[in-house]
C-alpha positions, -999 to +999 in steps of 0.1 A: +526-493-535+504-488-505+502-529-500+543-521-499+540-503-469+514-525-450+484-494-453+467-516-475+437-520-451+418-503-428+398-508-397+368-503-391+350-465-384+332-452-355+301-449-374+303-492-386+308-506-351+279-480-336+256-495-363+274-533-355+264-524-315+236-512-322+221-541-343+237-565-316+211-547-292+183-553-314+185-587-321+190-597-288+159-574-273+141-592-304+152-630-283+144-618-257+106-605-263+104-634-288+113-660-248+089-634-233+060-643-257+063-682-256+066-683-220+032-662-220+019-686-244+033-723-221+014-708-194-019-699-213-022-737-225-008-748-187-039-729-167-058-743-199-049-780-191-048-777-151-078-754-148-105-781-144-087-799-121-080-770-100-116-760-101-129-797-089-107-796-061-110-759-051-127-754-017-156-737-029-162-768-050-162-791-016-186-770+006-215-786-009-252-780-010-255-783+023-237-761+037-254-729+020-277-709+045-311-707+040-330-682+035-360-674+062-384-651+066-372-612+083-384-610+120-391-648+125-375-679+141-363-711+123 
C-alpha cells in the first residue's frame, strides 16, 4: 500500500550525498595532481631536447678562448 500513496521511494540521506561530495572532491584533486605530474614530465623531456642547443648558443659558450685573462706573475708587468 505504500506505492498507493506515492511513499514508495526515498531520497537520498545527508550521510550518501556527503560521501557523493566528498568522492567528487577526490577524483577531481586525483585529475588534477595526475595534469600536475605530466606537465612536470613534458617539461623534463622539453629542457632534455632544447638543452644542447641552449648551451651552444649561451653567451658563455661565445666568449671564446681568447677572451680568458691570463694569468701573470704578482708584482710584475705584462
Amino acid at each position: 500500500m505504500a506505492g498507493l500513496f506515492g511513499g514508495g521511494r526515498r531520497g537520498k540521506t545527508q550521510a550518501e550525498k556527503d560521501a557523493e561530495a566528498a568522492q567528487k572532491r577526490s577524483e577531481e584533486r586525483a585529475e588534477a595532481q595526475e595534469r600536475t605530474e605530466m606537465r612536470g614530465a613534458q617539461a623534463r623531456r622539453r629542457l632534455r631536447r632544447t638543452g644542447g642547443m641552449r648551451l651552444l648558443f649561451s653567451p658563455a659558450r661565445q666568449e671564446g678562448a681568447g677572451d680568458i685573462p691570463r694569468a701573470t706573475k704578482l708584482g710584475g708587468g705584462q
